[in-house]
PDB file with SEQRES, HELIX, SHEET and CRYST1 records, atoms N, CA, C and O in Angstrom:
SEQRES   1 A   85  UNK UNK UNK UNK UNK UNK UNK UNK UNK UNK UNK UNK UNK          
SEQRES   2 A   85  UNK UNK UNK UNK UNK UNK UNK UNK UNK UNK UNK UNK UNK          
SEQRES   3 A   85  UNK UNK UNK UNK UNK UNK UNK UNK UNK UNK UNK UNK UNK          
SEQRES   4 A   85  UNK UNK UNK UNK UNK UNK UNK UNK UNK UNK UNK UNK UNK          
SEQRES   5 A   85  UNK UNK UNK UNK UNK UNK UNK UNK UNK UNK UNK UNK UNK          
SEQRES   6 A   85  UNK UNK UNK UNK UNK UNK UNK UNK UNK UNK UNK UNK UNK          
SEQRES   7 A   85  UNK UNK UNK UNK UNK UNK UNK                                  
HELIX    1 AA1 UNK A    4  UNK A    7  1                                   4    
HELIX    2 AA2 UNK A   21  UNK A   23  5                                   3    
HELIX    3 AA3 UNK A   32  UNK A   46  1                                  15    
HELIX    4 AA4 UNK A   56  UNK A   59  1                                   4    
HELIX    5 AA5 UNK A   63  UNK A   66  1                                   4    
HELIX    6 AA6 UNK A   78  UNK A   84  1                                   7    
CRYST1    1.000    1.000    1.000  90.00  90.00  90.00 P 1           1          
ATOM      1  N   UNK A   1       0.846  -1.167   0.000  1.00  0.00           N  
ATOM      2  CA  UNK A   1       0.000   0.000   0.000  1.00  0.00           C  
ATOM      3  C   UNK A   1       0.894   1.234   0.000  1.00  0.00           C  
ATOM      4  O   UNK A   1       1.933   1.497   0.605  1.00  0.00           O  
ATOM      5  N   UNK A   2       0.237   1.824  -0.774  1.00  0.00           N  
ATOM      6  CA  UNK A   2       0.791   3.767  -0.605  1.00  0.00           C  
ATOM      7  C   UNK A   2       0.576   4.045   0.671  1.00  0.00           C  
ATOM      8  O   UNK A   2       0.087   3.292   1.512  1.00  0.00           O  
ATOM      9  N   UNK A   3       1.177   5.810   0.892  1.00  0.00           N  
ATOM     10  CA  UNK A   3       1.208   6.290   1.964  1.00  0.00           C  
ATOM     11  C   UNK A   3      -0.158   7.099   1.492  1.00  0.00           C  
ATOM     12  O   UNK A   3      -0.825   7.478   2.454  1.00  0.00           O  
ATOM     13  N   UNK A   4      -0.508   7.315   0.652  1.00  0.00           N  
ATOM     14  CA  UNK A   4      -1.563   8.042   0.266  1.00  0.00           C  
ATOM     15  C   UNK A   4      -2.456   6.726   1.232  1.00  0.00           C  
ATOM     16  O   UNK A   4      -2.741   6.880   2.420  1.00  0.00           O  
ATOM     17  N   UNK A   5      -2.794   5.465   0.430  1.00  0.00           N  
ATOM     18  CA  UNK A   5      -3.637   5.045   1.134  1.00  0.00           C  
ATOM     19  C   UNK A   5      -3.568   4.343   2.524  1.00  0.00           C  
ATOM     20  O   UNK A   5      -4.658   3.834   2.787  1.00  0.00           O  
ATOM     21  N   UNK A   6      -3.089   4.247   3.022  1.00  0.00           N  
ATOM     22  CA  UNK A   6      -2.219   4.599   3.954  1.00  0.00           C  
ATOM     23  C   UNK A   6      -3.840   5.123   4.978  1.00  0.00           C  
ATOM     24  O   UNK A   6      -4.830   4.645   5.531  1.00  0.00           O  
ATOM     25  N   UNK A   7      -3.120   6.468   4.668  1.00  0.00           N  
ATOM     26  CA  UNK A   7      -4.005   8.414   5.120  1.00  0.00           C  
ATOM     27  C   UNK A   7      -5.523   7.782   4.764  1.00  0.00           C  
ATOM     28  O   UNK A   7      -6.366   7.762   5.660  1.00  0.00           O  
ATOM     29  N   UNK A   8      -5.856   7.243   3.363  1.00  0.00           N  
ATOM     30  CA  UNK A   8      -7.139   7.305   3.188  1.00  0.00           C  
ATOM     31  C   UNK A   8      -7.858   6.311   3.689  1.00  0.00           C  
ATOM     32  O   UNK A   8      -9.018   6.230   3.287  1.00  0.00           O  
ATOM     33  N   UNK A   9      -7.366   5.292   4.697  1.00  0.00           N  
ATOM     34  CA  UNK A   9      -7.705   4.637   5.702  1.00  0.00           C  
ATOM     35  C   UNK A   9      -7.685   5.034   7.005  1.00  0.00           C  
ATOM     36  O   UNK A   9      -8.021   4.270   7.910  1.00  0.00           O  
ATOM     37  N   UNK A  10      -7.258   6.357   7.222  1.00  0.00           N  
ATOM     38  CA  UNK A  10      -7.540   7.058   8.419  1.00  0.00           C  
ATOM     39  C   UNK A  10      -6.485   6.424   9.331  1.00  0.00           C  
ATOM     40  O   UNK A  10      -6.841   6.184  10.484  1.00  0.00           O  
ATOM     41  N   UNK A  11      -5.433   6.169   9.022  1.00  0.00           N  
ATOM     42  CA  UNK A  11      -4.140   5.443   9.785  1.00  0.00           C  
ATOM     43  C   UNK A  11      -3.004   6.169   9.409  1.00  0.00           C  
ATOM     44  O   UNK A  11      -2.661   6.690   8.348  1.00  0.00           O  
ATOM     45  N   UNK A  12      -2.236   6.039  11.096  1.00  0.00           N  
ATOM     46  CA  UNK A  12      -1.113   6.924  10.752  1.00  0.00           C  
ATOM     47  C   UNK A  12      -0.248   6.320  10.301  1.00  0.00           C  
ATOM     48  O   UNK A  12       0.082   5.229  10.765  1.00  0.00           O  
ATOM     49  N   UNK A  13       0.293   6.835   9.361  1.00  0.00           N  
ATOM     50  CA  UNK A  13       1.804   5.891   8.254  1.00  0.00           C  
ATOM     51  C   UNK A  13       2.884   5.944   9.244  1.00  0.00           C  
ATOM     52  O   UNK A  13       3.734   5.100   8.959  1.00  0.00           O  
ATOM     53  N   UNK A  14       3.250   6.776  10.557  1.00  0.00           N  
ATOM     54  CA  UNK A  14       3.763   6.619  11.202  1.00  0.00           C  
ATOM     55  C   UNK A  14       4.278   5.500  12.228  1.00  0.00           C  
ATOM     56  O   UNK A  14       5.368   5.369  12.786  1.00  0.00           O  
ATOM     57  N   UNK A  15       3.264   4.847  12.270  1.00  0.00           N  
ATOM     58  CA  UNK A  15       2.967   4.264  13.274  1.00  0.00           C  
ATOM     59  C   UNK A  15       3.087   2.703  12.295  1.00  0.00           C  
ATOM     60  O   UNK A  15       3.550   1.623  12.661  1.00  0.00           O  
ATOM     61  N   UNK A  16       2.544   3.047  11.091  1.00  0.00           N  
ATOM     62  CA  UNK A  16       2.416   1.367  10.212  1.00  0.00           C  
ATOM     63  C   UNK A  16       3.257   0.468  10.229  1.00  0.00           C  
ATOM     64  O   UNK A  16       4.246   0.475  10.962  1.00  0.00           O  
ATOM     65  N   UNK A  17       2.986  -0.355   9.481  1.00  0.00           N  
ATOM     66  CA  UNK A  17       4.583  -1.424   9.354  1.00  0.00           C  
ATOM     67  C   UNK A  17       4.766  -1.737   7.633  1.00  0.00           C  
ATOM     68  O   UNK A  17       4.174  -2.412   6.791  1.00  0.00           O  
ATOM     69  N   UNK A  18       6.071  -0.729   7.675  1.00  0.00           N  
ATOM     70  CA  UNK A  18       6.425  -1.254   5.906  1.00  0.00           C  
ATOM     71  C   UNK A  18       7.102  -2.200   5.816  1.00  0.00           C  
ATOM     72  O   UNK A  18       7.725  -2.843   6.660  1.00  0.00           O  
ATOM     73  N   UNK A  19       6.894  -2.379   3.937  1.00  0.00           N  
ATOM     74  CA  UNK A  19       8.113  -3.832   4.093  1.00  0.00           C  
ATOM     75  C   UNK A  19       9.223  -3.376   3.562  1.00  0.00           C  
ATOM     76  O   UNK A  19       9.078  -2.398   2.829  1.00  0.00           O  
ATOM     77  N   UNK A  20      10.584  -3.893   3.743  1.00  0.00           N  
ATOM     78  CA  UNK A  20      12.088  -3.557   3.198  1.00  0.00           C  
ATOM     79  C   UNK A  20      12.179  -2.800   1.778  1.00  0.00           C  
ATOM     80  O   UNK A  20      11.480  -3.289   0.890  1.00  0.00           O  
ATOM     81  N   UNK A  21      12.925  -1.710   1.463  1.00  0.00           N  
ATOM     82  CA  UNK A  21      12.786  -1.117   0.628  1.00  0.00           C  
ATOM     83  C   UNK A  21      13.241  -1.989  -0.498  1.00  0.00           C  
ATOM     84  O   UNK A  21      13.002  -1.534  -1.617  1.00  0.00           O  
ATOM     85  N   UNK A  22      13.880  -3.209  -0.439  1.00  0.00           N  
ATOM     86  CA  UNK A  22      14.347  -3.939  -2.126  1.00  0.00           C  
ATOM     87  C   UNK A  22      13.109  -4.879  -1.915  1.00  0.00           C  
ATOM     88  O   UNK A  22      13.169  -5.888  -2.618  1.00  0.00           O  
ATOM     89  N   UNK A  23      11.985  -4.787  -1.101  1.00  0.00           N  
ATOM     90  CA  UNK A  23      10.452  -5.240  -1.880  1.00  0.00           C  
ATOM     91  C   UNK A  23       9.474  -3.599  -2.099  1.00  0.00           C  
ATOM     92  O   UNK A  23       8.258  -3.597  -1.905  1.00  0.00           O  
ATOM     93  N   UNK A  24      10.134  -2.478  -2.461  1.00  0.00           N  
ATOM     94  CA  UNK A  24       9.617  -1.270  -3.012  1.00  0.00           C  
ATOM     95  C   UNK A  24       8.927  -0.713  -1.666  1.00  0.00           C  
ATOM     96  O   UNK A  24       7.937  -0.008  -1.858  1.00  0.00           O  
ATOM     97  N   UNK A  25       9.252  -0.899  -0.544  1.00  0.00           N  
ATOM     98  CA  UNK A  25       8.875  -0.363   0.657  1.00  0.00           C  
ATOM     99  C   UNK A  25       7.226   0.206   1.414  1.00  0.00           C  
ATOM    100  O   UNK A  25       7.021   1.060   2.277  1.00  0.00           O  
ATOM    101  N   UNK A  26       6.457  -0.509   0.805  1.00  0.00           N  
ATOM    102  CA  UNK A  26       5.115  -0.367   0.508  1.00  0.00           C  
ATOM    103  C   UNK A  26       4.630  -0.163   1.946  1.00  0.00           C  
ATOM    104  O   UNK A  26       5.622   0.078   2.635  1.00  0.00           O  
ATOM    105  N   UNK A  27       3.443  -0.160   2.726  1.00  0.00           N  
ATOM    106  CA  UNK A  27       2.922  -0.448   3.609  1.00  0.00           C  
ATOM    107  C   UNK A  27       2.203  -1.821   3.617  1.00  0.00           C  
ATOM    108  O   UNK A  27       1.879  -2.382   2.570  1.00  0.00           O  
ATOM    109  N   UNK A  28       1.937  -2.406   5.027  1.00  0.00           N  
ATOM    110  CA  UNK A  28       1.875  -3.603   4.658  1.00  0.00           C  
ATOM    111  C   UNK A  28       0.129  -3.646   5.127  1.00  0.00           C  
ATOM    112  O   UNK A  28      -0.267  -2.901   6.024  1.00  0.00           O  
ATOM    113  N   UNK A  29      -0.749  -4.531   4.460  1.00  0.00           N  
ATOM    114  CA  UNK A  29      -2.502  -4.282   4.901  1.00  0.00           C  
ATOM    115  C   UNK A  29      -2.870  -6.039   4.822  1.00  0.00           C  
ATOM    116  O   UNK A  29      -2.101  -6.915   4.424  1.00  0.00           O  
ATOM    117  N   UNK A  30      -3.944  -6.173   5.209  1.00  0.00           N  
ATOM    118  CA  UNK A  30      -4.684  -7.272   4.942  1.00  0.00           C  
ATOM    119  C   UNK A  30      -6.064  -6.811   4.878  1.00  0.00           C  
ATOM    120  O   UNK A  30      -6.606  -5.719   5.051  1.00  0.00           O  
ATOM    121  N   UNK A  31      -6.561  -8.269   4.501  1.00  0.00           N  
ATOM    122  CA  UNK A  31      -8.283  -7.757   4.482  1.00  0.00           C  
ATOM    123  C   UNK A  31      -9.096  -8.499   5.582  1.00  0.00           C  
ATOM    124  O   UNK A  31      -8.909  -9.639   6.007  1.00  0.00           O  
ATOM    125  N   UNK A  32      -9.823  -7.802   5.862  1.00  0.00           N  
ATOM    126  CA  UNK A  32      -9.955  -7.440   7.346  1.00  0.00           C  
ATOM    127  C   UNK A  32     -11.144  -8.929   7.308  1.00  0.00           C  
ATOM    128  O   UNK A  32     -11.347  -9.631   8.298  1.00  0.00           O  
ATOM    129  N   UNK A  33     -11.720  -9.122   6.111  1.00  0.00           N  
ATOM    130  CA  UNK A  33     -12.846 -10.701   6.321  1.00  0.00           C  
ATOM    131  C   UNK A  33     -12.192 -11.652   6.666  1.00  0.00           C  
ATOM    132  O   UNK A  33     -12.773 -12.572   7.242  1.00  0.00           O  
ATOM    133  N   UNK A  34     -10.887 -11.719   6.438  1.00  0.00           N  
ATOM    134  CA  UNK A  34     -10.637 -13.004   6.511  1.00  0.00           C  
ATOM    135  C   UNK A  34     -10.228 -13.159   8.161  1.00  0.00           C  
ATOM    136  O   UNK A  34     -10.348 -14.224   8.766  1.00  0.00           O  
ATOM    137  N   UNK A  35      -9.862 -12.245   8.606  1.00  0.00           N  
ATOM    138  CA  UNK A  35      -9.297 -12.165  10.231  1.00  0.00           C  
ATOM    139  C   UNK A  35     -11.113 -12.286  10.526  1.00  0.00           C  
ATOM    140  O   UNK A  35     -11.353 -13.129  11.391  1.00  0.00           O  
ATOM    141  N   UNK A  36     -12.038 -11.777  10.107  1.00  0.00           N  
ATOM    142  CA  UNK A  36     -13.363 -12.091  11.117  1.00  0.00           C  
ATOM    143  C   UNK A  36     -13.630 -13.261  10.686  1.00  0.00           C  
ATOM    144  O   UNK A  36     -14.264 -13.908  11.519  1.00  0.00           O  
ATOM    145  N   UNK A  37     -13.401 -13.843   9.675  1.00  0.00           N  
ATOM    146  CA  UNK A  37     -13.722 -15.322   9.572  1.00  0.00           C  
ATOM    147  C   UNK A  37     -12.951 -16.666  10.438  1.00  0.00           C  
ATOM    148  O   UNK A  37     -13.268 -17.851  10.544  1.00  0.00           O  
ATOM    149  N   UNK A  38     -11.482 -15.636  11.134  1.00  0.00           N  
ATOM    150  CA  UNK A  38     -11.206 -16.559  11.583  1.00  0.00           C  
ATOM    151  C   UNK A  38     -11.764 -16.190  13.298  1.00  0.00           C  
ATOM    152  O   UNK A  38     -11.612 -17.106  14.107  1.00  0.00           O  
ATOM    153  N   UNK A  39     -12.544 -14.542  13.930  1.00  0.00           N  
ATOM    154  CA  UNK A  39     -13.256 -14.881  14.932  1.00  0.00           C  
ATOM    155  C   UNK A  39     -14.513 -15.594  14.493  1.00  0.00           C  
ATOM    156  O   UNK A  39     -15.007 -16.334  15.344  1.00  0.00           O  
ATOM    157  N   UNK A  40     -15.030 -15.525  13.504  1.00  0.00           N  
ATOM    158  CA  UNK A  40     -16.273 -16.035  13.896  1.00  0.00           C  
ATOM    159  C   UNK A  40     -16.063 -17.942  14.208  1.00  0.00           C  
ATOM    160  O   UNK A  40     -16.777 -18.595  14.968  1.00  0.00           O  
ATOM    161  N   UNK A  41     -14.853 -18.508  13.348  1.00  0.00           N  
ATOM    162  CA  UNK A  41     -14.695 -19.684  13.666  1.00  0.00           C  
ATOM    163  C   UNK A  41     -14.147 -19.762  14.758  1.00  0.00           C  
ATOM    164  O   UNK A  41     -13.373 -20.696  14.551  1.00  0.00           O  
ATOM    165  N   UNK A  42     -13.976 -19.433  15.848  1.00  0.00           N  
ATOM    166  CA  UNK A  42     -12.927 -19.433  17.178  1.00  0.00           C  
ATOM    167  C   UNK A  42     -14.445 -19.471  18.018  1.00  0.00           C  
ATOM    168  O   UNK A  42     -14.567 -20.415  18.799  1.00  0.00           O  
ATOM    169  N   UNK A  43     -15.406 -18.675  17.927  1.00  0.00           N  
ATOM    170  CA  UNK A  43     -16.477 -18.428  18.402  1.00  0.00           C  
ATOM    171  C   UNK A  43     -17.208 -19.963  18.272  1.00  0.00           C  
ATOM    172  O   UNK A  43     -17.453 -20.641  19.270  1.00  0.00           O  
ATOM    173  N   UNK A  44     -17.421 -20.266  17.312  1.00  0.00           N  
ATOM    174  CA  UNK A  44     -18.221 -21.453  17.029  1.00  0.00           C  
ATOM    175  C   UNK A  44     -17.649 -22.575  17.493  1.00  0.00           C  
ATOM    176  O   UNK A  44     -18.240 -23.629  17.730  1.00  0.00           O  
ATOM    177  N   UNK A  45     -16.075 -22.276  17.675  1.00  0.00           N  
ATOM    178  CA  UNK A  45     -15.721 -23.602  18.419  1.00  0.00           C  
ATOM    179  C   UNK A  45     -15.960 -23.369  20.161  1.00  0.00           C  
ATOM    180  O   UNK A  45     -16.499 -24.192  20.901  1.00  0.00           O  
ATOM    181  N   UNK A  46     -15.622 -22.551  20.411  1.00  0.00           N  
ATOM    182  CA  UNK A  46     -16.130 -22.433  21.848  1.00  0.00           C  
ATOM    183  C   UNK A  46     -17.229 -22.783  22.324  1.00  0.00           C  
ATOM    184  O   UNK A  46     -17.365 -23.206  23.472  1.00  0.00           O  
ATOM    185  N   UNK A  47     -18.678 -22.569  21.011  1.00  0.00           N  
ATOM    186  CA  UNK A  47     -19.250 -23.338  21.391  1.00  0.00           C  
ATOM    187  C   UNK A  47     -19.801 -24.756  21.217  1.00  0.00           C  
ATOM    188  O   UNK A  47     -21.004 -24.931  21.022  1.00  0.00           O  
ATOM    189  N   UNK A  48     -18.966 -25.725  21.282  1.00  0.00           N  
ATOM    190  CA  UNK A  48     -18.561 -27.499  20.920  1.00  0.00           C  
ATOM    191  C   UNK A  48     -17.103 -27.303  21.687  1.00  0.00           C  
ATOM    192  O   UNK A  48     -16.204 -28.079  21.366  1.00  0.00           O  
ATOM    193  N   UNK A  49     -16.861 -26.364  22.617  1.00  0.00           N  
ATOM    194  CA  UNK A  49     -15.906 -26.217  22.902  1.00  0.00           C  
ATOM    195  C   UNK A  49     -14.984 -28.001  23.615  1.00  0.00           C  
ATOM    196  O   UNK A  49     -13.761 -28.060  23.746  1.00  0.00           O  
ATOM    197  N   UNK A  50     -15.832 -29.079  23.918  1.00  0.00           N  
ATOM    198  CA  UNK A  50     -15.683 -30.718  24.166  1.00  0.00           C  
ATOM    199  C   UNK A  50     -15.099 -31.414  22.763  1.00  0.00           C  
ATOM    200  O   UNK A  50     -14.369 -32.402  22.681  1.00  0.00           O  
ATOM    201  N   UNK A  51     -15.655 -30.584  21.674  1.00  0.00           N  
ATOM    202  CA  UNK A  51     -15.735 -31.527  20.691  1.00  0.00           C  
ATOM    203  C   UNK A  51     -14.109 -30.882  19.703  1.00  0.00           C  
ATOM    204  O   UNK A  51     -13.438 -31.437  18.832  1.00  0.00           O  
ATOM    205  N   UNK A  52     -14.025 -29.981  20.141  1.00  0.00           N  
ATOM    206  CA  UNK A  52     -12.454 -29.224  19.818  1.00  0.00           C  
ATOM    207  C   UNK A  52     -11.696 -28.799  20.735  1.00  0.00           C  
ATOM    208  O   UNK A  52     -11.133 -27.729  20.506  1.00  0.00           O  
ATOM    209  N   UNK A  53     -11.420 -29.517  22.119  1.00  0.00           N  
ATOM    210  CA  UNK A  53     -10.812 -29.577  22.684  1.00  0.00           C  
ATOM    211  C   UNK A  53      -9.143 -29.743  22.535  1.00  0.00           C  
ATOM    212  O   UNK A  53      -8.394 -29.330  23.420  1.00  0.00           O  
ATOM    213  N   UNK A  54      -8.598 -30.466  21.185  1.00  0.00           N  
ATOM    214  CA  UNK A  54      -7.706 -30.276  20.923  1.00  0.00           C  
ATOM    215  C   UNK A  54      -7.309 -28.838  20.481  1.00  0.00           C  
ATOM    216  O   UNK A  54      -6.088 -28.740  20.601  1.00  0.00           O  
ATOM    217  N   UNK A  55      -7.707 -28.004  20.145  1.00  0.00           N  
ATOM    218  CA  UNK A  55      -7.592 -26.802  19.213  1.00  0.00           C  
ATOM    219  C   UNK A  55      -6.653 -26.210  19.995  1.00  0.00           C  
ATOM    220  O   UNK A  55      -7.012 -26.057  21.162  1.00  0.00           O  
ATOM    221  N   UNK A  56      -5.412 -25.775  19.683  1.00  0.00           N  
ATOM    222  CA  UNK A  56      -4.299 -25.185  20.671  1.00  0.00           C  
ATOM    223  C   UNK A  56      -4.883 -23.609  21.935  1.00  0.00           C  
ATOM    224  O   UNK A  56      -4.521 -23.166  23.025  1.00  0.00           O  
ATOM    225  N   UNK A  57      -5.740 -23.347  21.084  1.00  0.00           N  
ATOM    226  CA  UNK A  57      -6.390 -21.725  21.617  1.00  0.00           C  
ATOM    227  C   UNK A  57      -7.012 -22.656  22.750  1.00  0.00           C  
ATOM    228  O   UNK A  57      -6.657 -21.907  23.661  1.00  0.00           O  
ATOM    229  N   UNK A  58      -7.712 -23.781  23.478  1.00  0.00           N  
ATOM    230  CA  UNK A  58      -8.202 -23.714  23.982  1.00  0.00           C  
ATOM    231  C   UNK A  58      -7.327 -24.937  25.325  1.00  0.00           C  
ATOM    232  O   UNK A  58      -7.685 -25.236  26.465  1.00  0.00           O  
ATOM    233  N   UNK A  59      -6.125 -25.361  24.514  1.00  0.00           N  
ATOM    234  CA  UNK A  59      -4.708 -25.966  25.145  1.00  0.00           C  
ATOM    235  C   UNK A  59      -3.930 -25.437  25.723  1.00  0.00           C  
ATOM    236  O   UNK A  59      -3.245 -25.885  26.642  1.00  0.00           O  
ATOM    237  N   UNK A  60      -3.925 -24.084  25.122  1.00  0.00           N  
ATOM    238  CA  UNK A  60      -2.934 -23.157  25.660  1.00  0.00           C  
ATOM    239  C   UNK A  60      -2.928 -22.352  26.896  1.00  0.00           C  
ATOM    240  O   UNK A  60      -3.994 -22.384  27.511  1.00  0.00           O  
ATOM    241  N   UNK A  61      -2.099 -21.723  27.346  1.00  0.00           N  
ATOM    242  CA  UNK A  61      -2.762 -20.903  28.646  1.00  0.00           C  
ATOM    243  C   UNK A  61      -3.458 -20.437  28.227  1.00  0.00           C  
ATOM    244  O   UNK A  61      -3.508 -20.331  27.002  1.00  0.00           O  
ATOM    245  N   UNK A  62      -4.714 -19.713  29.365  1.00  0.00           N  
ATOM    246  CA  UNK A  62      -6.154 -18.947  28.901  1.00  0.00           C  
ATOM    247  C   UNK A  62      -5.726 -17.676  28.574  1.00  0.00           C  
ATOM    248  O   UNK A  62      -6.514 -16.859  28.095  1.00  0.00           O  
ATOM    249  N   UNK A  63      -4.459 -17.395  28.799  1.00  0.00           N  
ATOM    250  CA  UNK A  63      -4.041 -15.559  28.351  1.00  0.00           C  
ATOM    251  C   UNK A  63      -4.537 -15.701  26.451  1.00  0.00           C  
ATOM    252  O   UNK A  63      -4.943 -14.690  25.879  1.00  0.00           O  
ATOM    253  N   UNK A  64      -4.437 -16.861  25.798  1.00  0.00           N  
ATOM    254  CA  UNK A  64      -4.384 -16.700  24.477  1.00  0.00           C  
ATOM    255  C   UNK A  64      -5.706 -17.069  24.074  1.00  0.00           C  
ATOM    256  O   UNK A  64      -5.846 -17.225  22.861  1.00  0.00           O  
ATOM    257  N   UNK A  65      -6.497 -17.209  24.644  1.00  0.00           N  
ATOM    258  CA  UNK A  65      -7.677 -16.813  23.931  1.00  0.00           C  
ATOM    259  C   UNK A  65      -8.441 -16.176  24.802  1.00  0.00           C  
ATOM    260  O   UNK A  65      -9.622 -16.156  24.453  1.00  0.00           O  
ATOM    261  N   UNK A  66      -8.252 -15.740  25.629  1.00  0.00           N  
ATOM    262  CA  UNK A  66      -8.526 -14.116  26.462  1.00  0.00           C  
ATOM    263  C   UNK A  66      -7.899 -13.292  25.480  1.00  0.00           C  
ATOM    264  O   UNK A  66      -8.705 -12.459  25.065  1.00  0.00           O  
ATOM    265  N   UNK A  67      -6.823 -13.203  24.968  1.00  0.00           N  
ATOM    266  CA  UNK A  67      -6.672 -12.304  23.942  1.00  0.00           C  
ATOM    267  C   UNK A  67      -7.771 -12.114  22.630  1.00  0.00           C  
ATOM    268  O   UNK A  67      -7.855 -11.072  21.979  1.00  0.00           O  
ATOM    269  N   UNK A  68      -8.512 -13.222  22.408  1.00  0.00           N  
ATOM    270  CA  UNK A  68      -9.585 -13.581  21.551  1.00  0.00           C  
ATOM    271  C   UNK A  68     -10.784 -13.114  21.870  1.00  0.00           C  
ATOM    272  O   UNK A  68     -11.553 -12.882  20.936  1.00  0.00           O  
ATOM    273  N   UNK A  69     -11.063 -12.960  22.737  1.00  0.00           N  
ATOM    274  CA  UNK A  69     -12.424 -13.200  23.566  1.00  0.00           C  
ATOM    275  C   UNK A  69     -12.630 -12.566  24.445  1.00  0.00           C  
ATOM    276  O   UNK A  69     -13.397 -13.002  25.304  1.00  0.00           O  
ATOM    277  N   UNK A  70     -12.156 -11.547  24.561  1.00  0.00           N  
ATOM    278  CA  UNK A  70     -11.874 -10.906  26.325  1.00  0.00           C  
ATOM    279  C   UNK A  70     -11.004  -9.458  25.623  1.00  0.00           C  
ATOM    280  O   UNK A  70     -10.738  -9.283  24.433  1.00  0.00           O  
ATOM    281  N   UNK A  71     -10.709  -8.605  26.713  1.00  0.00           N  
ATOM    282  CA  UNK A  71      -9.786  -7.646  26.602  1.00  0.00           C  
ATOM    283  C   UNK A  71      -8.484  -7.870  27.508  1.00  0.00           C  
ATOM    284  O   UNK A  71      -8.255  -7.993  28.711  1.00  0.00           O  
ATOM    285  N   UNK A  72      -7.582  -7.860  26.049  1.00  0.00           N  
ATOM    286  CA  UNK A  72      -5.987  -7.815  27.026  1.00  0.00           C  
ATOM    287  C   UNK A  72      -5.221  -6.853  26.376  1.00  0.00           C  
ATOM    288  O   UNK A  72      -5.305  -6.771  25.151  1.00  0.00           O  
ATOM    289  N   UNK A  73      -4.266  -5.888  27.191  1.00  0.00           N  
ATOM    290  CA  UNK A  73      -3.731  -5.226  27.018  1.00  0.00           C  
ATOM    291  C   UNK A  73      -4.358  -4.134  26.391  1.00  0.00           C  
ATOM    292  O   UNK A  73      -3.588  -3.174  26.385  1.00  0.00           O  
ATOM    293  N   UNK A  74      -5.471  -3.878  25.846  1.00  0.00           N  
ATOM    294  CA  UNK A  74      -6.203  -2.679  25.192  1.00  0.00           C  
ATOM    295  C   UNK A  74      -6.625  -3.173  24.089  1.00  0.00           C  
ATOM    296  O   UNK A  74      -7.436  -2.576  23.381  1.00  0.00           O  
ATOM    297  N   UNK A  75      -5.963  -4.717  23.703  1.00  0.00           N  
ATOM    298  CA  UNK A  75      -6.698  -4.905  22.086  1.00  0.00           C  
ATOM    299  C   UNK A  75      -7.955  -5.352  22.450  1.00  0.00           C  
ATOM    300  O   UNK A  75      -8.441  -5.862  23.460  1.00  0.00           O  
ATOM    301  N   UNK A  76      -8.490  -4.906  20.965  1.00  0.00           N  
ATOM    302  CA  UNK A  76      -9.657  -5.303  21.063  1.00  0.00           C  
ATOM    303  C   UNK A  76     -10.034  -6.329  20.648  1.00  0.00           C  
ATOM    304  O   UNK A  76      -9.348  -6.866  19.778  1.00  0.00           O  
ATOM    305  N   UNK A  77     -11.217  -6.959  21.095  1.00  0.00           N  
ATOM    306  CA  UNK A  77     -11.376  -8.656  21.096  1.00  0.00           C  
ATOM    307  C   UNK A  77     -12.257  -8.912  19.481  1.00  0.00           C  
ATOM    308  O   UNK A  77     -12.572  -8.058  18.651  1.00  0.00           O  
ATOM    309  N   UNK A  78     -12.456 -10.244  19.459  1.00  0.00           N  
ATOM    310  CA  UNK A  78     -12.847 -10.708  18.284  1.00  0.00           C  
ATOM    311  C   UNK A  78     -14.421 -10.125  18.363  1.00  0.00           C  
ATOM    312  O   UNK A  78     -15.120  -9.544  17.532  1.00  0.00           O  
ATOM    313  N   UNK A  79     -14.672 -10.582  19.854  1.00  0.00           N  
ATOM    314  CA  UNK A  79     -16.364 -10.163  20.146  1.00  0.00           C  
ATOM    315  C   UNK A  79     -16.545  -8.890  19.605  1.00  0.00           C  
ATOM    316  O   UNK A  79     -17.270  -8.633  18.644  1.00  0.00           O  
ATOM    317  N   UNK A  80     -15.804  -8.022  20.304  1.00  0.00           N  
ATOM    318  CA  UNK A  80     -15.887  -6.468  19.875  1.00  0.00           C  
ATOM    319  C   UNK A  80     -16.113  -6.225  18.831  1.00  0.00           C  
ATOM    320  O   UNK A  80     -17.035  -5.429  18.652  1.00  0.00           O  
ATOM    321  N   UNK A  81     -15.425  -6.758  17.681  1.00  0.00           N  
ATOM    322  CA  UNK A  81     -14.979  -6.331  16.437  1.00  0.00           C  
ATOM    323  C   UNK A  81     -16.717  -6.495  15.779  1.00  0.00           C  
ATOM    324  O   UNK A  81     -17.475  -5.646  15.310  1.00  0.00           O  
ATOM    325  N   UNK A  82     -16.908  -8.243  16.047  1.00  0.00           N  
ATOM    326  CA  UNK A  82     -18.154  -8.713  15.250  1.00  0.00           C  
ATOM    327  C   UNK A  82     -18.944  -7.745  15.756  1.00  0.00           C  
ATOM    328  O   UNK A  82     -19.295  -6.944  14.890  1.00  0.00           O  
ATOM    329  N   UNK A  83     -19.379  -7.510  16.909  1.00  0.00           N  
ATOM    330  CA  UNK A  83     -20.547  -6.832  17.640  1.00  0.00           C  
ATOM    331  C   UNK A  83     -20.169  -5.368  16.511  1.00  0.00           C  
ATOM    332  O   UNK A  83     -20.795  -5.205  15.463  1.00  0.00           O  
ATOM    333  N   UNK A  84     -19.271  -4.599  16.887  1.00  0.00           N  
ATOM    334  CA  UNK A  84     -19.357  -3.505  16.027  1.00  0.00           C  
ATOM    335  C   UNK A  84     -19.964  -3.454  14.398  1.00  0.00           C  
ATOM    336  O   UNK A  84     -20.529  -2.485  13.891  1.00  0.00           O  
ATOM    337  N   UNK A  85     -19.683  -4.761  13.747  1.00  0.00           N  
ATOM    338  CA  UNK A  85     -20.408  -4.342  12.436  1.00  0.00           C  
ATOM    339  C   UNK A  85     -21.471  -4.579  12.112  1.00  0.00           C  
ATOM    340  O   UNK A  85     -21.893  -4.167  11.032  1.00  0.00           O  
TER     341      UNK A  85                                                      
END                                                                             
């Protein structure tokens, strides 16, 4: 991404993360469905949460999907995100 768009996402280029200038130093973006597709599947396993019990998010300490599901450190959670749109 440009720094133009960048700005026209209402984000500071300051703050972004580019990539190395011998890959043309771009800003770096994703699209934002595919990160809610992966809360809304984190959600749905929680609830069969017996039946995906292997799933590392729910193996792991609870800090990592309290990061999911919950508020840590100021990010905002998967819930948040869905509820907002």
């Amino acid at each position: 991404m440009s720094q133009t768009d960048v700005e026209g996402l209402d984000k500071d280029p300051s703050i972004s993360v580019r990539y190395p200038e011998e890959f043309d130093g771009g800003y770096m973006g994703y699209v934002e469905s595919i990160h809610l597709l992966h809360c809304l599947d984190l959600l749905r396993q929680m609830t069969w949460k017996d039946h995906y019990s292997d799933n590392p998010y729910f193996t792991d300490p609870p800090l990592m999907l309290r990061a999911h599901v919950g508020k840590y450190k100021q990010r905002t959670s998967c819930c948040t995100i869905l509820k907002d749109i």
